[in-house]
Backbone as XML, in Angstrom:
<?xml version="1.0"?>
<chain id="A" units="angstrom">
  <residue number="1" name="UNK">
    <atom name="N" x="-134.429" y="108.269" z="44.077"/>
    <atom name="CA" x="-134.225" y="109.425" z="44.923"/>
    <atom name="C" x="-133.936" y="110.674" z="44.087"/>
  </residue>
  <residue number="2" name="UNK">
    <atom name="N" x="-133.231" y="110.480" z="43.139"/>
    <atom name="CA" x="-132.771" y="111.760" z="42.174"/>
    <atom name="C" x="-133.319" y="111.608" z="40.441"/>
  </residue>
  <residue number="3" name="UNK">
    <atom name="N" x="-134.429" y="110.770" z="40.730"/>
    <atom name="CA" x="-135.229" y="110.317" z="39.436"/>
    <atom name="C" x="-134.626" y="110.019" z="38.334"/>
  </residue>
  <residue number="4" name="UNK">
    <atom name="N" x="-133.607" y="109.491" z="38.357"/>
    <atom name="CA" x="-132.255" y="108.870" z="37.083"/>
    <atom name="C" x="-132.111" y="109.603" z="36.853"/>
  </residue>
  <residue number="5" name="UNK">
    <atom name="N" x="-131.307" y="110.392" z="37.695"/>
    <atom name="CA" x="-130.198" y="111.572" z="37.644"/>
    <atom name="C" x="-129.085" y="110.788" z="37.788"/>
  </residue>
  <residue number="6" name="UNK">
    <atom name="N" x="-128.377" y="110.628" z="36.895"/>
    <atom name="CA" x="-126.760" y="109.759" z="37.103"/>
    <atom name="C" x="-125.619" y="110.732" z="38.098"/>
  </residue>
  <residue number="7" name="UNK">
    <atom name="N" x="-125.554" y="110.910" z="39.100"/>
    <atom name="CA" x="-124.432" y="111.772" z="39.834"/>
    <atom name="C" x="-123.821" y="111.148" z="39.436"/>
  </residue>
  <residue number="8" name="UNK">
    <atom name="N" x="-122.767" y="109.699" z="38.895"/>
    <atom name="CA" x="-121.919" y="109.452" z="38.799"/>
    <atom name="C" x="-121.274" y="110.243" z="37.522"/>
  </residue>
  <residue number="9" name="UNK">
    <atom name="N" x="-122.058" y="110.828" z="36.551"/>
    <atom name="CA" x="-122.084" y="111.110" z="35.167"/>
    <atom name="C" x="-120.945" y="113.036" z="35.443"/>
  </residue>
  <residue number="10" name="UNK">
    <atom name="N" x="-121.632" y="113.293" z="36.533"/>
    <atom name="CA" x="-120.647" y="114.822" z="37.120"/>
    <atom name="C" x="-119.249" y="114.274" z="37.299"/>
  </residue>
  <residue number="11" name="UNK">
    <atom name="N" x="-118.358" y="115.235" z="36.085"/>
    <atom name="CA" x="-117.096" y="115.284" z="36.202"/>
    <atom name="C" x="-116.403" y="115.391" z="37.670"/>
  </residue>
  <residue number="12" name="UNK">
    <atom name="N" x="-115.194" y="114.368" z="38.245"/>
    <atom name="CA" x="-114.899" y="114.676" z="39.754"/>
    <atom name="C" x="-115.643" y="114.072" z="40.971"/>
  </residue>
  <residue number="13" name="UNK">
    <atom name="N" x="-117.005" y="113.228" z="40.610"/>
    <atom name="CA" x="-117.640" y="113.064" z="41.604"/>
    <atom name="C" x="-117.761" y="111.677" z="41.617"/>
  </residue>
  <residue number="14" name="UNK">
    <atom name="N" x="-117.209" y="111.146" z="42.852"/>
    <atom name="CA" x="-116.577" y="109.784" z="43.124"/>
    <atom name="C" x="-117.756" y="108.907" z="43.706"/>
  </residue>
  <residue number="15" name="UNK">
    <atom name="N" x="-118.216" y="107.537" z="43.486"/>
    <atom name="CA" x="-119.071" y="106.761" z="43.666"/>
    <atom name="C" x="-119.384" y="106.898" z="45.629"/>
  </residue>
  <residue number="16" name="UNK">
    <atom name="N" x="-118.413" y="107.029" z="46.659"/>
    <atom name="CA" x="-118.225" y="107.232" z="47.800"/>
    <atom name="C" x="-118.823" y="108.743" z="47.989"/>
  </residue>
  <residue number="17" name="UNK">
    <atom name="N" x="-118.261" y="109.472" z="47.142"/>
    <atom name="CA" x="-119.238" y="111.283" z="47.481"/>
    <atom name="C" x="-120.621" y="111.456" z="46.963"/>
  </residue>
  <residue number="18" name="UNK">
    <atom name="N" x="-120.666" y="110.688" z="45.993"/>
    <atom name="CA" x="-122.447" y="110.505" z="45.910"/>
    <atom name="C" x="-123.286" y="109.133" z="46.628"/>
  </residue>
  <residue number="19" name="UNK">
    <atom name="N" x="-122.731" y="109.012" z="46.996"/>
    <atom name="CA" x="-123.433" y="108.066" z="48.772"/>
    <atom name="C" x="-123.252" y="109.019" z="49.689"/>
  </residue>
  <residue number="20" name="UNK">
    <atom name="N" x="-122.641" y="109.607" z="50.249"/>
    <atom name="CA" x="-122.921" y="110.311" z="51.253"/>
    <atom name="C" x="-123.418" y="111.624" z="51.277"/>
  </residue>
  <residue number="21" name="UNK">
    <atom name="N" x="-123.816" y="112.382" z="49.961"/>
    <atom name="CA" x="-124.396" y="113.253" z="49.842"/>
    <atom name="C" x="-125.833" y="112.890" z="49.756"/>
  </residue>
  <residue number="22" name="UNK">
    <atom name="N" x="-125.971" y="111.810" z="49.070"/>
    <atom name="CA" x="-127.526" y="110.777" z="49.212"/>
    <atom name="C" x="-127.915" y="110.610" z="50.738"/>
  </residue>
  <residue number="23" name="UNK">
    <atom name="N" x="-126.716" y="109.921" z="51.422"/>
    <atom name="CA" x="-127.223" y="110.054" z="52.439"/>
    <atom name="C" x="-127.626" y="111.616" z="53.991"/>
  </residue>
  <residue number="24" name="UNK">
    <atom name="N" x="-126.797" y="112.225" z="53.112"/>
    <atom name="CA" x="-126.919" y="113.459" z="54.012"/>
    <atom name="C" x="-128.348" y="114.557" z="53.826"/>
  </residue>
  <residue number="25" name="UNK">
    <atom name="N" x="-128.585" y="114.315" z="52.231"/>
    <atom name="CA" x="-129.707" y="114.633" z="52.059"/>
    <atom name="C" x="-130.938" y="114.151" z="52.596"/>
  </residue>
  <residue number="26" name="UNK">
    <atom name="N" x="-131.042" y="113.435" z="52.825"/>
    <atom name="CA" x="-132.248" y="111.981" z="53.281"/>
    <atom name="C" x="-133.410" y="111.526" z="51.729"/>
  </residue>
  <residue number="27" name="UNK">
    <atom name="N" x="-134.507" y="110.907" z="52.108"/>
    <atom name="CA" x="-134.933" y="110.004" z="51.325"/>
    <atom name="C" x="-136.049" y="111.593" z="50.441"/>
  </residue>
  <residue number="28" name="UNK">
    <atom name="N" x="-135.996" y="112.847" z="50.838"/>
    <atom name="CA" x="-136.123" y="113.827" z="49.937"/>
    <atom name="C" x="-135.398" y="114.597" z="48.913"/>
  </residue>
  <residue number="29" name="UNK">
    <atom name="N" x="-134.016" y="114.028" z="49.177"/>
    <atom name="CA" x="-133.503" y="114.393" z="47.930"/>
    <atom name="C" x="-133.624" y="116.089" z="47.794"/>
  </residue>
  <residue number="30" name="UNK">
    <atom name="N" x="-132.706" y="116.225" z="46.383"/>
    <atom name="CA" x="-132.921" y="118.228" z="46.532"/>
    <atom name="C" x="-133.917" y="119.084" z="46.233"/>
  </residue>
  <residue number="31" name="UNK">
    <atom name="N" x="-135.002" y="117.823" z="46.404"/>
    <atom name="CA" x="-136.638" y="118.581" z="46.088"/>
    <atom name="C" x="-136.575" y="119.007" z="47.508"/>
  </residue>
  <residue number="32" name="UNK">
    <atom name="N" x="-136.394" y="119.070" z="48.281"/>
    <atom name="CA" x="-136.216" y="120.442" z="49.630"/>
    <atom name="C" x="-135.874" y="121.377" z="49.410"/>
  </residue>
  <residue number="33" name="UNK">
    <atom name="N" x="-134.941" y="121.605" z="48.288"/>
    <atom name="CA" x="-134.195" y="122.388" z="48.440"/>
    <atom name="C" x="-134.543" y="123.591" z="47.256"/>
  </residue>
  <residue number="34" name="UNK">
    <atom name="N" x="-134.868" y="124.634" z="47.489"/>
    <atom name="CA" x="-135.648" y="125.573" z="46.416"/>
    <atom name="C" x="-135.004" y="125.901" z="45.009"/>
  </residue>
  <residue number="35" name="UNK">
    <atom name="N" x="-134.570" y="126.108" z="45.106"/>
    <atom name="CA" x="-133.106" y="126.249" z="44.136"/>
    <atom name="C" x="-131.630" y="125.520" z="44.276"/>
  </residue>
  <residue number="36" name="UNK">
    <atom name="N" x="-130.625" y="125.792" z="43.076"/>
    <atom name="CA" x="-129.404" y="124.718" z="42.762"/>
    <atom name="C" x="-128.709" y="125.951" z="43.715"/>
  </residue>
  <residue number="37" name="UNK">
    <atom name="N" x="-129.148" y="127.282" z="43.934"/>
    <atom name="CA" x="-128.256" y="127.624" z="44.878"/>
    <atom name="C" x="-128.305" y="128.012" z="46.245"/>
  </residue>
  <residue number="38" name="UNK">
    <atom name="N" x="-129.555" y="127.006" z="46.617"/>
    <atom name="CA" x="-130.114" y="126.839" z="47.969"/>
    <atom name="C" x="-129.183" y="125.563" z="48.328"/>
  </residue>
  <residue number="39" name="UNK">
    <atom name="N" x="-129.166" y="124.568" z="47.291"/>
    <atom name="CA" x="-128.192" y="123.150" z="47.518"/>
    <atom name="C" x="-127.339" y="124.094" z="47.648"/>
  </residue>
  <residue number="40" name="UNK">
    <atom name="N" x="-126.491" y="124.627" z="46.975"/>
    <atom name="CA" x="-125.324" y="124.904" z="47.007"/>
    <atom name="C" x="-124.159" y="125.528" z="48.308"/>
  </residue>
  <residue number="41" name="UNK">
    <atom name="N" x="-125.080" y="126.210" z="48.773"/>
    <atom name="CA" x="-124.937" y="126.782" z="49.858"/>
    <atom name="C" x="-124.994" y="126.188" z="51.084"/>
  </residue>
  <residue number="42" name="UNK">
    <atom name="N" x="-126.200" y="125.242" z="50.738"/>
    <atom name="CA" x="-126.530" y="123.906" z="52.395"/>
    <atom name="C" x="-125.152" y="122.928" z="52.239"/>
  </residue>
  <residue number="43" name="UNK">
    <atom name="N" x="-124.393" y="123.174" z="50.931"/>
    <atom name="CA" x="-123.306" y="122.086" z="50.520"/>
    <atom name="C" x="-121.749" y="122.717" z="51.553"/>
  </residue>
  <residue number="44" name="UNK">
    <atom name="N" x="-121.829" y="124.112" z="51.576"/>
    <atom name="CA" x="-120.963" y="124.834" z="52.132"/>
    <atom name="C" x="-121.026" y="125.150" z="53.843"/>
  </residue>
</chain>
């Protein structure tokens, strides 16, 4: 989904918050998303 992108590897980010950001994203992942501060903002 995040092409061995390790989220666990981000300082602070707990095995439980990267499941549900996986899942909130759906099976597209942040290739929807145009930019890190297009995520960023859909995060807020």
């Amino acid at each position: 989904m995040f092409k061995g992108i390790d989220l666990l590897a981000i300082e602070g980010l707990s095995y439980n918050t990267a499941l549900t950001i996986m899942s909130e994203i759906g099976f597209e992942g942040i290739h929807k998303f145009k930019t890190a501060k297009h995520f960023t903002s859909w995060l807020s």
